[in-house]
N, C-alpha and C positions, 0 to 999 in steps of 0.2 A: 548726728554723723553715723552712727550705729545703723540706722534704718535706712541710708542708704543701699545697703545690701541687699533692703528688699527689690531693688533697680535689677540686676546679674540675675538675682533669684525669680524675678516675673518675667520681666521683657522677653528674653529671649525662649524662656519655656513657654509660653502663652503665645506665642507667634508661630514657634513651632506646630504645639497642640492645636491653633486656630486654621492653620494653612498647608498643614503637611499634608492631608487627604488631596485640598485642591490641588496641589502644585506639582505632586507625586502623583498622584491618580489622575488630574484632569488634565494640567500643561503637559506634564510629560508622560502622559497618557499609559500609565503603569493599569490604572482599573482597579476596582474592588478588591478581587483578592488578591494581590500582588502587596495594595496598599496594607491589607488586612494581616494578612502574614507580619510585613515588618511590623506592625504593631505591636505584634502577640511575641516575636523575638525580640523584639526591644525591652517588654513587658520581662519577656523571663531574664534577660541580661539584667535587668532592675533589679530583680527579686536575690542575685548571684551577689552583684557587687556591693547591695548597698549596706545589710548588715555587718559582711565583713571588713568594710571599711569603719562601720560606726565601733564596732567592737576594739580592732586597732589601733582606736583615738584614743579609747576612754584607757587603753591600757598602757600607750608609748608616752611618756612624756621626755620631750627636748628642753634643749636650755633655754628654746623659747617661747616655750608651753606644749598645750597637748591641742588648740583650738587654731589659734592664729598662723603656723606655719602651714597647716592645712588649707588654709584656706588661700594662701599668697600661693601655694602651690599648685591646687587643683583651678583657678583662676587661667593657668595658658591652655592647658586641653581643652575645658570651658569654652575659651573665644575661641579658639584654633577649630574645633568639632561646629560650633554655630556660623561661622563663615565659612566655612568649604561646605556645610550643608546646603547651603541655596547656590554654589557653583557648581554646577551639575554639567561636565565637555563631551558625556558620553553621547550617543544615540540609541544603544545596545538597551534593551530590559532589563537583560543578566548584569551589564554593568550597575545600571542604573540604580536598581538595585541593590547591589552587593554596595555600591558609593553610599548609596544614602544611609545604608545600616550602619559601617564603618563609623559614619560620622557621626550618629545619634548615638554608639558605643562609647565613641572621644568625646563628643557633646558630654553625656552621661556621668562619664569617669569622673570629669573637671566638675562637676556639677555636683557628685554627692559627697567628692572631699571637700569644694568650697562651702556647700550649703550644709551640710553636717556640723561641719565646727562654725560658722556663722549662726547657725539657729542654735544650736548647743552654748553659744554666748547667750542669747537671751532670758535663761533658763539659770543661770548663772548669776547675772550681772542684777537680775529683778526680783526680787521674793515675795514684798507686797503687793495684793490683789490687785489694789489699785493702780498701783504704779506701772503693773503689768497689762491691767488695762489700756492704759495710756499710753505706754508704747508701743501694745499691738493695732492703736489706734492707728498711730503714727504711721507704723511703718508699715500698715495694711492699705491707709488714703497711699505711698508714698508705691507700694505694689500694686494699687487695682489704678494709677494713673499710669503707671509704668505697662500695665496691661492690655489698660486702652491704647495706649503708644502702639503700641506692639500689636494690637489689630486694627487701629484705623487707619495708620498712616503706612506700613508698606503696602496694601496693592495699589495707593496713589502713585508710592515710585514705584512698586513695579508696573506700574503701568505706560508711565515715561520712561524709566530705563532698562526695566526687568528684575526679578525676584534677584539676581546675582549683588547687583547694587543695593536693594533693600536691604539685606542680609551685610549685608558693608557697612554702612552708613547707622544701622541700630547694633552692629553688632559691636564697635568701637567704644558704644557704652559700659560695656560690661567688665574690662580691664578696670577702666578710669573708674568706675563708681565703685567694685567691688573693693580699692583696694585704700579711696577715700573712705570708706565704711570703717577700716581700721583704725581711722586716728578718735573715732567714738567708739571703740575697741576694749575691754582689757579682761587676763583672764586674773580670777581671784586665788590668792595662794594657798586659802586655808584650805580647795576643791581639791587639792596638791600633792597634799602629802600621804595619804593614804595607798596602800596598796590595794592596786584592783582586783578583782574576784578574779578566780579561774574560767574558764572557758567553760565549761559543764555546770557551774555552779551560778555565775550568771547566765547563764541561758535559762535556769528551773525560778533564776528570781523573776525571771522577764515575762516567762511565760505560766506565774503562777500570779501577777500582779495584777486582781479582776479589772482596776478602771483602768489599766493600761489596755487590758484586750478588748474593756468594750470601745473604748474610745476610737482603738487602733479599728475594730469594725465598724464603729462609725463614719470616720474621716475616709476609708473605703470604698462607700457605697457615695459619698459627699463627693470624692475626688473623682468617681465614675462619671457622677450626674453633670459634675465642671469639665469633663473633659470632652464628653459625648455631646455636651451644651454648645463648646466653644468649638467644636467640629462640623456640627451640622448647623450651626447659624448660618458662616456663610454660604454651604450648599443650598438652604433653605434660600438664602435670597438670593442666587442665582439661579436657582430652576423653578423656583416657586413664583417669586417676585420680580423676576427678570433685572436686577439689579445690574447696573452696568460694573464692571471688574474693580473701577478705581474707588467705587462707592462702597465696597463689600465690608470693607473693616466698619461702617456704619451701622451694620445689622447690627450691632450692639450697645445703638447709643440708648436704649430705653433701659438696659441691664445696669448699665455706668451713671443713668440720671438717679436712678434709686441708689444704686449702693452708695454715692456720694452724699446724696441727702440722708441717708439713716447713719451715717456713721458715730456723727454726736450721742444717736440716741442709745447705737448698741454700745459705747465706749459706756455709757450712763447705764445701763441696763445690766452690763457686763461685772463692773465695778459695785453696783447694788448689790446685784441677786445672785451673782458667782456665774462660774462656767456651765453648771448645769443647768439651769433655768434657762440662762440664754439662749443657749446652741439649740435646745430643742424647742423652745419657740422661734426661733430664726428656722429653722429645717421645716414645723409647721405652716408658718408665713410662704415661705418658698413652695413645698409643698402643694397648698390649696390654690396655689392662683398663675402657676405654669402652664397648664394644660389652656388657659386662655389665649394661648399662643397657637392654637388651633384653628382659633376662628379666624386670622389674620387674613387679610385680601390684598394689603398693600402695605408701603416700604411706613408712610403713617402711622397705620395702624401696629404695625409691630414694637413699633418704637413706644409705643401708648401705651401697648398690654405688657409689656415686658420693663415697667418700673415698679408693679407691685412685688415683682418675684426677684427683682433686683434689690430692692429693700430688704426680703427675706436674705441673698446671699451675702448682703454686706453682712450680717451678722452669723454665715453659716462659714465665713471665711477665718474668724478667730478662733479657730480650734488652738492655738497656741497655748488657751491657757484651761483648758481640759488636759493639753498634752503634759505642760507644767507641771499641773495640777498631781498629775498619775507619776510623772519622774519624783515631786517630792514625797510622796506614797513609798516609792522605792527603797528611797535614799532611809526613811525612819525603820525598814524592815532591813534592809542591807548594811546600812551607814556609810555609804559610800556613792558619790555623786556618780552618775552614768549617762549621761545627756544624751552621748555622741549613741552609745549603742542603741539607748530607744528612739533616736530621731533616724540613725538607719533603721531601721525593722520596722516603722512606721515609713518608711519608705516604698521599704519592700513591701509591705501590705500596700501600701495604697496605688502603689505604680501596678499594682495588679488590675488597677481598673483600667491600665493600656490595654492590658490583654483582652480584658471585657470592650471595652473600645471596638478593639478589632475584629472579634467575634462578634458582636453587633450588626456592625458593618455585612460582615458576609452573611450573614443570617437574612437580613434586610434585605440582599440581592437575591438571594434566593430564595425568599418568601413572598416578594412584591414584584423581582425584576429591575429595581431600583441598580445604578450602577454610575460611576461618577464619571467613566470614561466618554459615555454617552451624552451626546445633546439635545436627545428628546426623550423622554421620560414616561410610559404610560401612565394611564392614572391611578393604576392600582402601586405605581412604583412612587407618584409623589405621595398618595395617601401613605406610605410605609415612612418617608422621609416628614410627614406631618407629625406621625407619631413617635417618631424620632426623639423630635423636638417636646413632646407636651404629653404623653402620657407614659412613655417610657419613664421618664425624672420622677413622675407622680408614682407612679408604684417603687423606684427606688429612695424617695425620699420618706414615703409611708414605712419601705422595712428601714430605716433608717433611726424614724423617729421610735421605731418600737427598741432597738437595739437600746439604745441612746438611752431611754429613758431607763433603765438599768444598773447606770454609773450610780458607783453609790457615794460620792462624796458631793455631798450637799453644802451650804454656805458655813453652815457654822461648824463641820466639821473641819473645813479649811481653816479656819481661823485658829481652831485647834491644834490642828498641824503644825501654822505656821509658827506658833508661840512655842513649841516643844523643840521647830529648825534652828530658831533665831536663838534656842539654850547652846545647842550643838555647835552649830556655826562659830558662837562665841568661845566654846571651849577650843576650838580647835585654832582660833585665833591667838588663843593664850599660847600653845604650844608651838606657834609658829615664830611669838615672842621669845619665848624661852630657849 
């Protein structure tokens, strides 16, 4: 019931992330830099709200936690910012515009109170590797099916009734499952009683906790290469592969056949070898065999080339238990749990790769000529949108993997950790008796 949440937290960001350039830039024919722009202010509105909300968490606590009203709360802007984003009444640019930011603002807001204290349960609720394994299993198959949702099936309605109705119809999921997520719910008392750090004082522990920073530049350069991925797949199969509109959410079914299939094995791989091994041989696997998406000549063939590097992402997508990993690092230097602050500020780092996104984008127009408002394309403008897709990822995932391999907790110092958490933990259970 817990991993429900991962539903609110994919579907409607991953829809967004896959169709905003189309649907802003090509329906309603905003263009490159218009789209480019919102990206890059959406990016800095990220980087604004979302540590000061994480930070706010770990410090207020209500009579009905510090996680769960957070997230019943930030649940209506949430739905309310995701369906008025795809009603778009204007005709105006400057409207267009100004509406669409608005609503990825509200989108935004409702999205880093509910997903801050949501993933901050995780972190909480699991302590064992394995067990953490298993649930980032769970509720990772329960996000990347909620993903595919979320890009295969709206441009089939919008193609019968329009983007306004898609955004209606997936966006009604998000109340309903975020708030069923709560009855596999609950926050732990002992996390409770402690008073939180000052302002100044956790900010020098956050930002002196080495696997918290390299992780946090890891999952950065990861969340660029997933954003800039799920963006230009379907402009690749609509100017490339000439895919018809209703079929476009398909450009991804070679990425969905892999990650489905390796899941077992990263849940196995994950739970062996710990979070370091893993992540950076999933980053490798990804890595080495994206750029094969180069060669692609039809809607077949992308589908084919794009399961090896889908294998790699099924397992570049459990960074939860690296992030875990660096939170209890914290907690043994601080003594004090902090979830909500480092899953904001891992936010704000990684939503930095909106802004990379968007700069991207215009960089592309302006080096190739490539531009989405357009329906024909030169050929030095697809070649840039080629590259886009398969060598851009390949030199981000190479500084990736270098970053990455840097973390310095390795398997059995985990273990170590955890046997020193589970003293604490207990004592503090005592006191909660007492």
């Amino acid at each position: 019931m817990y991993s429900l949440g991962a539903i609110p937290s994919a579907l409607p960001y991953n829809l967004i992330q896959s169709f905003f350039v189309l649907f802003y830039g090509t329906k309603l024919g905003l263009g490159s830099n218009l789209t480019g722009i919102m990206l890059i202010v959406y990016g800095i509105w990220n980087a604004i709200n979302d540590p000061i909300i994480g930070v706010i968490m770990d410090k207020r606590k209500t009579r009905w936690g510090r996680r769960i009203p957070y997230i019943v709360l930030g649940t209506i802007p949430l739905t309310i910012g995701f369906l008025l984003f795809w009603m778009v009444p204007w005709q105006s640019d400057t409207l267009i515009f100004i509406h669409g930011l608005i609503m990825l603002f509200l989108f935004d807001f409702g999205f880093t109170l509910a997903m801050t204290g949501w993933t901050a349960l995780y972190t909480e609720m699991y302590e064992d590797e394995k067990e953490r394994a298993t649930v980032v299993a769970i509720k990772d198959l329960i996000a990347f099916l909620s993903s595919i949702v979320g890009i295969m099936i709206p441009p089939m309605i919008a193609a019968a009734l329009g983007w306004g109705y898609a955004g209606l119809i997936l966006g009604i999921f998000i109340p309903i499952t975020m708030l069923l997520s709560l009855l596999g719910s609950e926050e732990r008392k002992e996390y409770q009683i402690d008073e939180p750090l000052a302002l100044f004082p956790a900010l020098k522990a956050t930002f002196t906790n080495v696997p918290f920073i390299i992780i946090a530049l890891t999952y950065t350069l990861l969340d660029y290469i997933f954003g800039l991925t799920m963006t230009v797949l379907p402009l690749f199969s609509e100017f490339i592969l000439k895919i018809d509109e209703g079929l476009l959410g398909f450009s991804v079914a070679g990425v969905a056949i892999g990650i489905l299939a390796a899941i077992p094995f990263w849940r196995w791989i994950y739970a062996k070898r710990g979070p370091k091994f893993g992540l950076l041989l999933s980053i490798i696997i990804f890595g080495s065999t994206i750029w094969l998406i180069f060669l692609v000549q039809d809607f077949l063939g992308m589908i084919l080339m794009a399961i090896l590097p889908g294998i790699g992402a099924c397992g570049m997508l459990m960074t939860e238990l690296a992030i875990s990993t660096a939170i209890d690092y914290d907690e043994l230097k601080t003594g004090k749990r902090r979830e909500a602050s480092y899953n904001g500020i891992m936010t704000l780092v990684a939503r930095l790769s909106i802004v990379f996104t968007g700069l991207t984008l215009i960089i592309i127009k302006y080096t190739t000529g490539f531009d989405v408002e357009k329906t024909y394309q030169v050929p030095k403008a697809l070649a840039g949108l080629k590259a886009l897709i398969s060598y851009v990822p390949v030199i981000t995932t190479a500084l990736a993997a270098m970053v990455f391999a840097f973390y310095p907790i390795n398997q059995s110092r985990f273990n170590e950790m955890q046997r020193t958490l589970k003293q604490l933990h207990k004592e503090r259970r005592k006191k909660i008796e007492e």
